[in-house]
PADRENZA-925141 format. One record per atom (N, C-alpha, C): x, y negated, z. Coordinates in steps of 0.1 Angstrom, whole numbers, padded with zeros to 4 digits, always signed. Each point is the difference from the previous one (the first is absolute). Last residue first. Example, Ala and Ser with C-alpha at 12.3 -4.5 7.8 and 13.67 -1.06 7.14 Angstrom:
<rs>
+0128+0022+0071+0009-0011+0000-0008-0011+0008+0003+0057-0001-0009-0012+0000+0009-0012+0000
</rs>
This chain:
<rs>
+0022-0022+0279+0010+0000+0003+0005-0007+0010-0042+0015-0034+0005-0010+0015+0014+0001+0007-0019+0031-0032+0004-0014-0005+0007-0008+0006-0034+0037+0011+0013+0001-0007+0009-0012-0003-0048-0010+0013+0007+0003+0007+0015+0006-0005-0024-0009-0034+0004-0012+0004+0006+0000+0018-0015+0037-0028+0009-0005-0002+0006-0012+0004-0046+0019+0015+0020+0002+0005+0009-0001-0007-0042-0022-0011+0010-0001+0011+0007+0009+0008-0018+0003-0047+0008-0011+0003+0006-0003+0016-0031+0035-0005+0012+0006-0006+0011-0010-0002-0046-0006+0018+0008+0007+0004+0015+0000-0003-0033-0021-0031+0010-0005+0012+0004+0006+0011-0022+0024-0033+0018-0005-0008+0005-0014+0012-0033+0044-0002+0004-0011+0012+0008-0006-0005-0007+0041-0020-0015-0006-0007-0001-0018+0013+0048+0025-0020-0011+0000+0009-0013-0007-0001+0044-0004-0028-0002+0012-0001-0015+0005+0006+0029-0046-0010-0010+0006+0008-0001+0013-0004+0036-0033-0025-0011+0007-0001-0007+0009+0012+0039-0040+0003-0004+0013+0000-0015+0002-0002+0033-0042+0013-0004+0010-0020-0004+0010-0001+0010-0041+0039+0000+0013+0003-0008+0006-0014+0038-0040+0009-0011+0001-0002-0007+0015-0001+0037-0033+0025+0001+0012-0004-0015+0003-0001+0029-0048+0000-0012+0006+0000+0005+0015-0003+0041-0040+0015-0012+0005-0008-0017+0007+0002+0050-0007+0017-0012-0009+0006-0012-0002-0002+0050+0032+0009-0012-0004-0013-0013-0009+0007+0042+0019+0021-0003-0011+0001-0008-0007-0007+0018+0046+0008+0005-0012-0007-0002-0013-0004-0016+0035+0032+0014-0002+0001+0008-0009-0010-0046+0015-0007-0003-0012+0010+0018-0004+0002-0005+0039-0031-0004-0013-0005-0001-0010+0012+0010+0042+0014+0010-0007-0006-0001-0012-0014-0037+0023+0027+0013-0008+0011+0009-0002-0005-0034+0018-0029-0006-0011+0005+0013-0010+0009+0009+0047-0015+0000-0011-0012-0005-0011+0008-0009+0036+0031+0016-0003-0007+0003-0010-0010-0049+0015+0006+0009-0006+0012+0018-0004-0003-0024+0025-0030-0002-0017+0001+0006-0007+0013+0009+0047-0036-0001-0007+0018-0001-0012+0003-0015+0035-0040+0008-0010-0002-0004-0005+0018-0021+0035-0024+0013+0003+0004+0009-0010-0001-0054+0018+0008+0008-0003-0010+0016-0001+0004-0039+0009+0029-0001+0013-0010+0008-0006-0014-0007-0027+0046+0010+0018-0001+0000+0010-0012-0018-0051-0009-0001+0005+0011+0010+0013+0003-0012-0044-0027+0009-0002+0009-0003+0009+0006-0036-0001-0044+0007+0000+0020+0014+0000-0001-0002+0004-0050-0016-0002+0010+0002-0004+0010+0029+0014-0042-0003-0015+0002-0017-0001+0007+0024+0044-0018-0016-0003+0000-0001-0014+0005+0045+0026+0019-0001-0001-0013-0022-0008+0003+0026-0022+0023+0006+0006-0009-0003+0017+0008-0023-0054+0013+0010+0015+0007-0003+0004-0016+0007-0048+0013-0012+0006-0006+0007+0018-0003+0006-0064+0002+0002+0012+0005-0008+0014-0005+0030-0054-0011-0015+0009+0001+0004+0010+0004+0025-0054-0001+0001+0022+0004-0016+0003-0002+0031-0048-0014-0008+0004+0008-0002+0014+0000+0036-0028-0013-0004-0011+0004-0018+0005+0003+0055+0019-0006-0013+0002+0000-0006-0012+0006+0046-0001-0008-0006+0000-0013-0017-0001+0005+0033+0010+0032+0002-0012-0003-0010-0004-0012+0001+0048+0016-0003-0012+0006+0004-0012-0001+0015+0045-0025-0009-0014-0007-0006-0010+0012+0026+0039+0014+0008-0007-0012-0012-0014-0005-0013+0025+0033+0006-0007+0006+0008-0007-0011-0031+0031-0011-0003-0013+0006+0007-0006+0006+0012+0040-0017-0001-0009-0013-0006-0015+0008+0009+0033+0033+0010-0006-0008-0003-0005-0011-0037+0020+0025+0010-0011+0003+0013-0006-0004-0027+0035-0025-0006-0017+0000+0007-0007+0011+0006+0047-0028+0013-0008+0012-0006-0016+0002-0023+0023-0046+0004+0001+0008+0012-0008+0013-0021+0000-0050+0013-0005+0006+0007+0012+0016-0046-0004-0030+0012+0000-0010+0011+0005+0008-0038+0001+0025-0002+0007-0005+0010-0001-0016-0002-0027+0041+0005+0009+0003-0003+0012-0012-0007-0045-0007+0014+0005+0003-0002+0011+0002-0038-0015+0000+0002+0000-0016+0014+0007+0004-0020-0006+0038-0007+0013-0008+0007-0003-0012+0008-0038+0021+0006+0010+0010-0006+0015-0008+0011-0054-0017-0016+0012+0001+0008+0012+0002+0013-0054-0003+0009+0017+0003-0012+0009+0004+0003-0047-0031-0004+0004+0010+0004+0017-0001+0030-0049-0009-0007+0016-0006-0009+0007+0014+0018-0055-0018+0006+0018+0009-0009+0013-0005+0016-0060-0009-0005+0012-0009+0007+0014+0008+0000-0049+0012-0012+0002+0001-0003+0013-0009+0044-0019+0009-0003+0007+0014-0019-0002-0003+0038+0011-0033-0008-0012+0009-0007+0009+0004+0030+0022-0035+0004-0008+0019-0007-0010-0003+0001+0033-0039-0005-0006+0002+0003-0014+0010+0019+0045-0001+0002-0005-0011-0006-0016-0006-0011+0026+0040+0011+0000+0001+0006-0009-0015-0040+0019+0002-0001-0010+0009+0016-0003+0001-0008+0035-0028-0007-0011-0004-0002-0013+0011+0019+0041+0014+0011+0000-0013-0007-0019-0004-0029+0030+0029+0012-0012+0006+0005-0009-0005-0025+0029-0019-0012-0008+0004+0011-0009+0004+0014+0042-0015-0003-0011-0010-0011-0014+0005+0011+0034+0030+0015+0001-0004-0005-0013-0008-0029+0027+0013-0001-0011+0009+0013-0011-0003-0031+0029-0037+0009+0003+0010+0007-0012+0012-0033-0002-0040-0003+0014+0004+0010+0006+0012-0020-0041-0036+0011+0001+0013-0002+0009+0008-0023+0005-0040+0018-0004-0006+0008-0002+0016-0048+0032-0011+0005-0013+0003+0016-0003+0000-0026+0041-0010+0006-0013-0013+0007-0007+0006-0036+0027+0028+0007+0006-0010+0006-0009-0009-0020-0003+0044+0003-0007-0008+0003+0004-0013-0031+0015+0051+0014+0000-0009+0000-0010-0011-0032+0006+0031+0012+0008+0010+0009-0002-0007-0040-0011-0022+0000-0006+0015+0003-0001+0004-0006+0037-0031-0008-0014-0001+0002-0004+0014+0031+0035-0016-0011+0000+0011-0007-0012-0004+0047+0015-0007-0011-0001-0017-0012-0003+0009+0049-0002+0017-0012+0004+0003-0009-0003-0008+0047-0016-0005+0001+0012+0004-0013+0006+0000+0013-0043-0001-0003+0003-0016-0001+0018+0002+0003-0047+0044-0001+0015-0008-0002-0001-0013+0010-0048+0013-0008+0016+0000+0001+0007+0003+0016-0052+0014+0003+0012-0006-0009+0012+0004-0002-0056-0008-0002+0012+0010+0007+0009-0011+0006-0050+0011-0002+0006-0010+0003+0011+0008-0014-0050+0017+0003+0015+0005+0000+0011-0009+0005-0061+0005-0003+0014-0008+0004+0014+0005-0011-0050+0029+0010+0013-0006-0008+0008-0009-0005-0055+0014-0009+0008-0005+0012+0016-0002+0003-0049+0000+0005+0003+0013-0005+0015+0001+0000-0032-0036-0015-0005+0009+0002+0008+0015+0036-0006-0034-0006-0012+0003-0012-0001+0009+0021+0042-0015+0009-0006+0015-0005-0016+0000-0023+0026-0036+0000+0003+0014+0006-0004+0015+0006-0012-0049-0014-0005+0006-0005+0005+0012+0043+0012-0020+0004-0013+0005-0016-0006+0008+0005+0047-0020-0001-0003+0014+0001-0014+0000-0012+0016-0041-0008-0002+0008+0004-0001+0014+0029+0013-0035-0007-0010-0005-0012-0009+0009+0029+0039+0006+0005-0011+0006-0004-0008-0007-0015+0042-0002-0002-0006+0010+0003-0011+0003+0008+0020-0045-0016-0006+0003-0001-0004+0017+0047+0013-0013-0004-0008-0009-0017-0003+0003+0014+0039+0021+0012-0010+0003-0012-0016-0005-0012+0045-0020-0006-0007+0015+0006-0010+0005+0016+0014-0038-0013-0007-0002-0006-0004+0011+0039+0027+0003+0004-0015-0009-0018-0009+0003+0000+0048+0007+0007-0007+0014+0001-0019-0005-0014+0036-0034-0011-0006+0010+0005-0007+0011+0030+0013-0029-0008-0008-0007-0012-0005+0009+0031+0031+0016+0004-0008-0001-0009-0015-0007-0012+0050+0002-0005-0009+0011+0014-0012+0001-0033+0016-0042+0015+0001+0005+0000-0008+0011-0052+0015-0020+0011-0010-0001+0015+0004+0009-0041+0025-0008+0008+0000-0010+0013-0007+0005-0042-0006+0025-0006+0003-0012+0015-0001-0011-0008-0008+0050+0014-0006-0009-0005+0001-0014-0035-0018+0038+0005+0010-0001+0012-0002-0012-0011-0036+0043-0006+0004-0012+0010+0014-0011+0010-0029+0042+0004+0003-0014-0005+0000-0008-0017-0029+0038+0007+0013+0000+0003+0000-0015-0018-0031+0045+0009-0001-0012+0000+0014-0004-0029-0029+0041+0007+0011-0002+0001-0001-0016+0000-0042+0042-0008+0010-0008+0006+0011-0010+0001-0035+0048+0007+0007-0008-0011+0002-0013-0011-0024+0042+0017-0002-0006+0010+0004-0007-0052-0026+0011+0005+0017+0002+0013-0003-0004-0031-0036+0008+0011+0004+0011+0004+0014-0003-0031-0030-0030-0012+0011+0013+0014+0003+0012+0010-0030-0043-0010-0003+0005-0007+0005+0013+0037+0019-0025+0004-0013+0010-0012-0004+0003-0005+0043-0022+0007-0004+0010+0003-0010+0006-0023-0002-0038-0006+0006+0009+0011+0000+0014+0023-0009-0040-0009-0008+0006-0009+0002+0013+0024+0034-0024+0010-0011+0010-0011-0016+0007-0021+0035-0031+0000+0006+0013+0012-0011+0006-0002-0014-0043-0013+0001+0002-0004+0006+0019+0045+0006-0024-0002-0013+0006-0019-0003+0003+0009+0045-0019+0009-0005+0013-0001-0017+0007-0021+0017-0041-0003+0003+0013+0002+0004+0012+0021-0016-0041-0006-0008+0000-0011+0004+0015+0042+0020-0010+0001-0007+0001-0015-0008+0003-0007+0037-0022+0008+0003+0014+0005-0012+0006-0009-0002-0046-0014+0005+0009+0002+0001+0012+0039-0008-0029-0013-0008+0004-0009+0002+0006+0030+0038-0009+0005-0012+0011-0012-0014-0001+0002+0037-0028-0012+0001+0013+0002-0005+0011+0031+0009-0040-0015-0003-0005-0009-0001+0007+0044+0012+0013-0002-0016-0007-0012-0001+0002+0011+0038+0031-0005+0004-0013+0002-0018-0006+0006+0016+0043+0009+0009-0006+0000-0001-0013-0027-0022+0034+0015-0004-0005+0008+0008-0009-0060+0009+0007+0014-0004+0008+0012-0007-0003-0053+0028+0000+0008-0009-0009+0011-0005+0007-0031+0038+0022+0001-0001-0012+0011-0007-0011-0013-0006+0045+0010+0003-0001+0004+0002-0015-0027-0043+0021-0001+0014-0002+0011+0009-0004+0000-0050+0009-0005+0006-0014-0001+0015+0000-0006-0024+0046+0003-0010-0010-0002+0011-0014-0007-0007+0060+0000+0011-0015+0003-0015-0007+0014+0000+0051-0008-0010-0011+0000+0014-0014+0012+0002+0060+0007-0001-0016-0012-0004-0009-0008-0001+0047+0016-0001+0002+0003-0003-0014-0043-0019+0018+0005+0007-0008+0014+0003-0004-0029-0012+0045+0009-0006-0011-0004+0011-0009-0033-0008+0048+0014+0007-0008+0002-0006-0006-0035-0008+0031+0011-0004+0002+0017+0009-0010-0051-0004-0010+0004+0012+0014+0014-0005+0004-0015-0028-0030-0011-0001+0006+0001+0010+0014+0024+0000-0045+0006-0009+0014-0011-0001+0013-0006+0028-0037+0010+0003+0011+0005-0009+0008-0035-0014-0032-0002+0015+0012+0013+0003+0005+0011-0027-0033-0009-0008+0013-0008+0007+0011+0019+0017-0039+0013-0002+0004-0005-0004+0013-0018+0014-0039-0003+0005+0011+0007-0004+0013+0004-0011-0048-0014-0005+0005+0000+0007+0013+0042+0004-0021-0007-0011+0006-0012-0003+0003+0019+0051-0007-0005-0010-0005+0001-0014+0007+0023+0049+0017-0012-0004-0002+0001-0015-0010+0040+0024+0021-0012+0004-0013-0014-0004-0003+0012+0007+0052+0009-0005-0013-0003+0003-0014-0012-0009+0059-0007+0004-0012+0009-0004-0015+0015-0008+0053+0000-0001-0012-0009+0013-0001+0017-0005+0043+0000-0014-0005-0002-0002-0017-0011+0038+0045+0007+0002-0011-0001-0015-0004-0023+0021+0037+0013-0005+0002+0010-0003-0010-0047+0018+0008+0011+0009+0001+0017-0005-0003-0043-0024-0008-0005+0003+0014+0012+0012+0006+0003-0022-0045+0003-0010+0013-0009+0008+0011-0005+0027-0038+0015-0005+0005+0004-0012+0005-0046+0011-0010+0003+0010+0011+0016-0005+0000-0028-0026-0026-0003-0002+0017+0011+0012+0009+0007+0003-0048+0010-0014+0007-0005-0002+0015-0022+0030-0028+0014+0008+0001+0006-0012+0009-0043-0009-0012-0003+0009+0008+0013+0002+0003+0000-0034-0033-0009-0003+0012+0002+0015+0007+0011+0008-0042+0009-0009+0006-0002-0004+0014-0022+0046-0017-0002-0014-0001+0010-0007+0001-0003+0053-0009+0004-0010+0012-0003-0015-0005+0002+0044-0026-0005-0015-0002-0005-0003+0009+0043+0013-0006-0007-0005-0008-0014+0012+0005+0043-0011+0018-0008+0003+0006-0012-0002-0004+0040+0000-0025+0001+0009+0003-0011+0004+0011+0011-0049-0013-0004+0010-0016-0002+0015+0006+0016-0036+0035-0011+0002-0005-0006+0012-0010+0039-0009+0032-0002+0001-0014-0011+0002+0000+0026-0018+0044-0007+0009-0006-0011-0002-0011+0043-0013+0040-0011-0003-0011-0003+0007-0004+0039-0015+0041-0012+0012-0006-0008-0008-0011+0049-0012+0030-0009-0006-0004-0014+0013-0010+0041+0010+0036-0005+0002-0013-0017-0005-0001+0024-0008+0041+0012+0006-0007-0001-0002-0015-0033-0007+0040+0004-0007-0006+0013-0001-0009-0033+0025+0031+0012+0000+0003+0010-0008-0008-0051+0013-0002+0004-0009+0010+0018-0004+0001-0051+0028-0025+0016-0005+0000+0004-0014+0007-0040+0036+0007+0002-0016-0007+0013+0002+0004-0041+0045-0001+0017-0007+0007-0001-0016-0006-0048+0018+0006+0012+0003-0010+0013-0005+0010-0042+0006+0017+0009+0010+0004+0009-0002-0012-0043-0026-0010+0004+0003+0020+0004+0013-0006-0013-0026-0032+0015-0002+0003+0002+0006+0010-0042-0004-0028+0006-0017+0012+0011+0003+0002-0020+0041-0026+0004-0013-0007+0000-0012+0007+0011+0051+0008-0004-0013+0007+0004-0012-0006-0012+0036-0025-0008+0004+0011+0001-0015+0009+0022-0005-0045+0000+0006+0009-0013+0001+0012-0001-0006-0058+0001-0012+0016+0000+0015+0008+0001-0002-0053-0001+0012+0011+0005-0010+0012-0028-0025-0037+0011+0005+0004+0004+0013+0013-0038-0025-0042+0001+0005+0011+0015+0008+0001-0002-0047-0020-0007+0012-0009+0002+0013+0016+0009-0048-0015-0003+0004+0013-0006+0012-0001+0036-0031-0032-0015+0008+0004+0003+0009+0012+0028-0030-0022+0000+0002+0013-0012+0000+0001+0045+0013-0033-0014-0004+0002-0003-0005+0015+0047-0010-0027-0006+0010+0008-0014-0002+0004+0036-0014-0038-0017-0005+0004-0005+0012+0006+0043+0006-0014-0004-0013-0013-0010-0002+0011+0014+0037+0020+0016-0009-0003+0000-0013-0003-0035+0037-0003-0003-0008+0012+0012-0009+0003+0000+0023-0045-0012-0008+0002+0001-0006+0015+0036+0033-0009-0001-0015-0009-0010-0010+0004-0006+0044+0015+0010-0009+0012+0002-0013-0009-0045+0029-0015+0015-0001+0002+0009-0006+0003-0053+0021-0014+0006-0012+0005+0014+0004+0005
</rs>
């Protein structure tokens, strides 16, 4: 099973999960400080339930479960969450390519719907891999297939968030190999080229830092553009903790400094047999 699959139709088997020792909550931290809105990716706390991951991230102060499916949607409202972002056609297929602009298109507006109906306010867009193709040719294509489908977006009020990969990490799960929007540079270039204000890019903090690197300055270049953040320590995409090399604290304050209003959703693979442990200190981290 694969990040595509929980992107299309995140499960929500209840299948036995590594639940913390204190599964009521007594002694997690809760975010309080209100700087950086918090969420947290489903697909990666697999097979964490929808229900079990959403009771615990409203009891740790977080406002989203993301990725996940409409049918689940009502469980999170239930804990008082949203769905910050919306799957849609998986990474696999994308803009880069004519021949996969329909398909992409058609489950895009399919998830735009969803959206207006349940209050979510985004959903996620991507390239899809280059397989050959000239990145002029693919740039043109992307251009051309997004702006076929935003007018249906700024009608329903709905942001597209086209992600950027890694292609660097071969890792099932860590990496991309192909993918066409492979740099933070061409995620912009595309928003920019594009201008409405319902087409941004979502800024995946591990993806940058492992093309691009210098993530507060590329983030500050693209903060206008960014319309949501994932997270998730470099290198092995696990903990937010001392044993990787990206400074969250530091990124987090110069994302609140800019006044982003957004969602920073937490994309890390668990390493620990405590993977809510492990969410909440990230989510302590965070807090800013």
């Amino acid at each position: 099973m694969n990040r595509r699959h929980f992107l299309t139709a995140a499960t929500g088997a209840s299948a036995v999960s590594s639940i913390s020792a204190a599964a009521d909550g007594a002694g997690w931290y809760v975010a309080n400080k209100g700087r950086i809105r918090q969420s947290v990716v489903h697909w990666c706390f697999n097979p964490m339930s929808v229900e079990e991951l959403a009771s615990a991230a409203a009891r740790m102060g977080l406002q989203s479960v993301e990725l996940v499916s409409p049918e689940h949607w009502p469980v999170l409202k239930k804990h008082g969450l949203t769905c910050a972002i919306a799957g849609s056609h998986g990474f696999a297929k994308g803009f880069a390519h004519v021949e996969e602009h329909e398909e992409c298109i058609a489950a895009l507006r399919k998830s735009i719907d969803a959206c207006v109906a349940h209050g979510v306010p985004s959903v996620i867009t991507f390239s899809g891999f280059s397989r050959g193709i000239a990145h002029e040719d693919a740039r043109k294509n992307m251009i051309d297939g997004l702006k076929k489908i935003l007018p249906y977006a700024e009608e329903k009020r709905v942001t597209l968030c086209l992600e950027m990969l890694n292609s660097r990490v071969a890792e099932n799960m860590k990496g991309h190999p192909d993918y066409w929007c492979d740099h933070i540079d061409y995620a912009l270039d595309i928003c920019r080229a594009i201008s409405s204000e319902r087409m941004k890019m979502l800024f995946d903090i591990y993806h940058v830092q492992i093309m691009d690197g210098d993530v507060i300055r590329r983030y500050q270049q693209c903060a206008e553009f960014t319309g949501h953040i994932h997270t998730a320590g470099n290198p092995g995409r696990q903990e937010l903790d001392d044993e990787q090399e990206i400074h969250y604290p530091g990124i987090m304050k110069a994302i609140a400094a800019s006044g982003y209003k957004g969602f920073v959703g937490q994309e890390f693979i668990p390493k620990h047999a405590d993977k809510l442990a492990s969410l909440n200190a990230a989510v302590k981290l965070c807090d800013v």
